[in-house]
C-alpha positions in Angstrom: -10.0 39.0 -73.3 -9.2 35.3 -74.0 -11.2 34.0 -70.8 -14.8 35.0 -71.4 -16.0 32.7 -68.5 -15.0 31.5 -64.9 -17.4 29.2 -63.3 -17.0 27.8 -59.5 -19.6 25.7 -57.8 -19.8 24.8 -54.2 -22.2 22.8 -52.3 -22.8 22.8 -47.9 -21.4 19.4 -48.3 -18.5 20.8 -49.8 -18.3 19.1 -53.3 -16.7 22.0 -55.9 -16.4 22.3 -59.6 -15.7 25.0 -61.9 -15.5 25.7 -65.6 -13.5 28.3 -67.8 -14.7 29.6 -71.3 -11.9 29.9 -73.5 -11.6 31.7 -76.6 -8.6 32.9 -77.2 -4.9 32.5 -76.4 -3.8 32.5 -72.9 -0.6 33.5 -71.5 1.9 30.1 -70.2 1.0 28.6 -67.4 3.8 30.3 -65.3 2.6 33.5 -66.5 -1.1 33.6 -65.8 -0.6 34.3 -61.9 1.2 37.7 -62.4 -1.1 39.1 -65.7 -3.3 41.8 -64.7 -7.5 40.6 -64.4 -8.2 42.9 -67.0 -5.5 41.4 -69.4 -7.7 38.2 -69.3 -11.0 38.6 -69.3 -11.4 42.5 -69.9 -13.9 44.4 -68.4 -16.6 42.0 -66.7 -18.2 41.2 -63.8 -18.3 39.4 -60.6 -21.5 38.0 -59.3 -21.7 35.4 -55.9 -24.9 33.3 -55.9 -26.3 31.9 -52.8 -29.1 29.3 -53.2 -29.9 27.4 -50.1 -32.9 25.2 -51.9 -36.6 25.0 -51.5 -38.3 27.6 -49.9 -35.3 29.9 -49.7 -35.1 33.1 -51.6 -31.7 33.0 -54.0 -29.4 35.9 -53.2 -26.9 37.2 -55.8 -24.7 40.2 -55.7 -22.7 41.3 -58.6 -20.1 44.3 -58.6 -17.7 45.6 -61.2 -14.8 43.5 -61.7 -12.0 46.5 -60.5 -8.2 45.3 -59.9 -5.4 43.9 -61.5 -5.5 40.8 -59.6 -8.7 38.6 -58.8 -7.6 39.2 -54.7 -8.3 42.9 -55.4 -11.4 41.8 -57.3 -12.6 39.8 -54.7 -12.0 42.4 -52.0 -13.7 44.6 -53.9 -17.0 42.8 -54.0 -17.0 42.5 -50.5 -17.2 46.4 -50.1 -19.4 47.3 -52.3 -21.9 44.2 -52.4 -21.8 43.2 -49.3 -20.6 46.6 -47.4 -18.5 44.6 -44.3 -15.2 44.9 -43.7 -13.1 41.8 -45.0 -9.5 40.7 -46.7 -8.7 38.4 -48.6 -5.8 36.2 -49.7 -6.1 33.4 -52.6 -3.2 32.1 -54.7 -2.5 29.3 -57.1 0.6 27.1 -58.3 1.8 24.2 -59.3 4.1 22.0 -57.5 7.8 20.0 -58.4 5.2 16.8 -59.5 3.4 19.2 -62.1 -0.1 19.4 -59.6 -1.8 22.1 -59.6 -3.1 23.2 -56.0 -4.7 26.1 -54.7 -5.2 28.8 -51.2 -7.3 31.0 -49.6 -7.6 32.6 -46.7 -9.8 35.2 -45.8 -10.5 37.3 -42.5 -14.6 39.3 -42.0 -15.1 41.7 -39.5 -18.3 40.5 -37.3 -20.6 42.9 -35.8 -18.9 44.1 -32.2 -20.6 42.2 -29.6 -19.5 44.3 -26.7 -19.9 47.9 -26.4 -17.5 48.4 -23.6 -14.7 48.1 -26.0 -13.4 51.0 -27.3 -14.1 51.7 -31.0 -10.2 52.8 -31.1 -9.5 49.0 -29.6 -11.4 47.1 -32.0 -10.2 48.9 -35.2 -6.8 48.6 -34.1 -7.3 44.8 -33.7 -8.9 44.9 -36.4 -6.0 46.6 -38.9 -3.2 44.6 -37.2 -5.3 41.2 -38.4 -5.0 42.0 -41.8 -1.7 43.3 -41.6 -0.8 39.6 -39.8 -3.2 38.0 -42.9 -1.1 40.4 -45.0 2.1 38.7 -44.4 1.0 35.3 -45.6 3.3 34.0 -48.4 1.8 32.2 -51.5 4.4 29.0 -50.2 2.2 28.9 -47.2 -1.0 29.2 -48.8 0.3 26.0 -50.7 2.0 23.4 -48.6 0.7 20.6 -48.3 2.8 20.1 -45.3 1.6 22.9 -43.7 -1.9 22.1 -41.8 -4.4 25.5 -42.5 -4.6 25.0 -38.1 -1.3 25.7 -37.7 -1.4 28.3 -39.9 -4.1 30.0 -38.7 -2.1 29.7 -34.9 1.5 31.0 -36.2 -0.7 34.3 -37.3 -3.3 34.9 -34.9 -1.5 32.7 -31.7 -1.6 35.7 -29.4 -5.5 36.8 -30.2 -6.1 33.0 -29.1 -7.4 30.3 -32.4 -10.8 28.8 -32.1 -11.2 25.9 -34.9 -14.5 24.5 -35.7 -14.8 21.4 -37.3 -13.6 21.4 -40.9 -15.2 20.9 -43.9 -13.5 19.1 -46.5 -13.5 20.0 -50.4 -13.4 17.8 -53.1 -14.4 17.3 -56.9 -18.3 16.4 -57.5 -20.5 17.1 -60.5 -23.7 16.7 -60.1 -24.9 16.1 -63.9 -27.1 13.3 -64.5 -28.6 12.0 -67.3 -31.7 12.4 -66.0 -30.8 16.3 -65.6 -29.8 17.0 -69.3 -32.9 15.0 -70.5 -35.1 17.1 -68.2 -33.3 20.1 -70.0 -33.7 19.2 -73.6 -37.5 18.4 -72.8 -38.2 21.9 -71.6 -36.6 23.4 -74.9 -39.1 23.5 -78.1 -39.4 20.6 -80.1 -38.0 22.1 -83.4 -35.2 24.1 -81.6 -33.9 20.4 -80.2 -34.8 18.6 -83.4 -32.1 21.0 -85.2 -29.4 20.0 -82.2 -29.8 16.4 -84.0 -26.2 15.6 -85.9 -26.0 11.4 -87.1 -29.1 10.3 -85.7 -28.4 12.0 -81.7 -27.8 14.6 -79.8 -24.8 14.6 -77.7 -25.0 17.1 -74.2 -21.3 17.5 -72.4 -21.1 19.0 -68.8 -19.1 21.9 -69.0 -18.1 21.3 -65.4 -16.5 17.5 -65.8 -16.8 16.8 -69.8 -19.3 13.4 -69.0 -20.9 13.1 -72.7 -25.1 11.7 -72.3 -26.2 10.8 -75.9 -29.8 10.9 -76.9 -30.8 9.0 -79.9 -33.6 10.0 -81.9 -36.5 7.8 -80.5 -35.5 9.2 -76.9 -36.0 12.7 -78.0 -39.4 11.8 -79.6 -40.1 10.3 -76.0 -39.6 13.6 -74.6 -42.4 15.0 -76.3 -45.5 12.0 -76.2 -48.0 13.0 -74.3 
């Protein structure tokens, strides 16, 4: 398909970017909602990467991209990687001004607590919360009027809403020049000699487009022992 790539990055402290490999047409704007996954990017897959840092062990799961919309996609992970029950809404649109905003909500099933509730009770409570989730409109998902708490209250009011302290999300890259100098050092000398076009090399992030130059003394520096 014409999107090879999707990229998202998200950090504890809640900075997020994300990247798409283009090479081919894409459908209008308007139009890319409602096209079928598979219209886009073909058959693929879908991988979730969890690094928590030092002294952690990375954890990545990767299933089978399978449905026509990336909801479905999504929900499918979830059964097959991560094998607990959970739904998923996410939508995306743009507003009267031309901005683009996006939603998600999504609901996990937690490991029952209590045995003395019947199994019957719990998968019933269970069912009607998605079917509640179900009914969320894309509108809602988007308003920026509508606060996610009273969102979350309209649905679930009568189950009783606990909200923990939120965690905002905004924009942050976190390429450096430091970072793509450490990366053309690591390559072989030739290989990054033949990346030199008019005297430098230029590195772009993919995630925010920042441009780090490195003339040719700089990339001799890399290599002096």
């Amino acid at each position: 398909g014409p999107l090879r790539m999707l990229v998202t990055d998200v950090t504890s402290a809640g900075a997020i970017r994300g990247y798409a490999e283009v090479s081919g047409d894409l459908p209008p704007a308007g139009e890319i909602a409602a096209a079928p996954v598979s219209s886009l990017v073909g058959k693929g897959y879908l991988a979730f990467t969890v690094d928590q840092g030092e002294h952690t062990e990375r954890y990545q799961g990767i299933v089978e991209l399978i449905g026509d919309s990336l909801t479905e996609c999504i929900d499918h992970y979830f059964r097959q990687s991560e094998q607990f029950a959970a739904a998923i809404q996410v939508t995306a649109g743009q507003n009267d001004a031309g901005q683009w905003r996006a939603g998600a909500m999504m609901l996990q099933r937690l490991p029952d607590q209590e045995a003395i509730v019947a199994l019957e009770e719990r998968d019933e409570a269970w069912r009607r919360s998605v079917i509640l989730m179900s009914s969320v409109t894309a509108t809602e998902l988007l308003d920026p009027a509508l606060a996610p708490t009273d969102l979350l209250f309209r649905l679930f009011h009568e189950d009783g809403v606990r909200v923990f302290e939120q965690q905002p999300l905004a924009f942050g890259c976190r390429c450096s020049r430091e970072r793509a100098a450490r990366i053309l050092a690591s390559l072989p000398r030739l290989e990054v000699e033949d990346l030199v076009v008019d005297g430098k090399i230029a590195v772009t992030c993919q995630f925010c487009s920042t441009n780090q130059d490195f003339d040719e003394s700089e990339i001799a520096g890399f290599y002096e022992t």
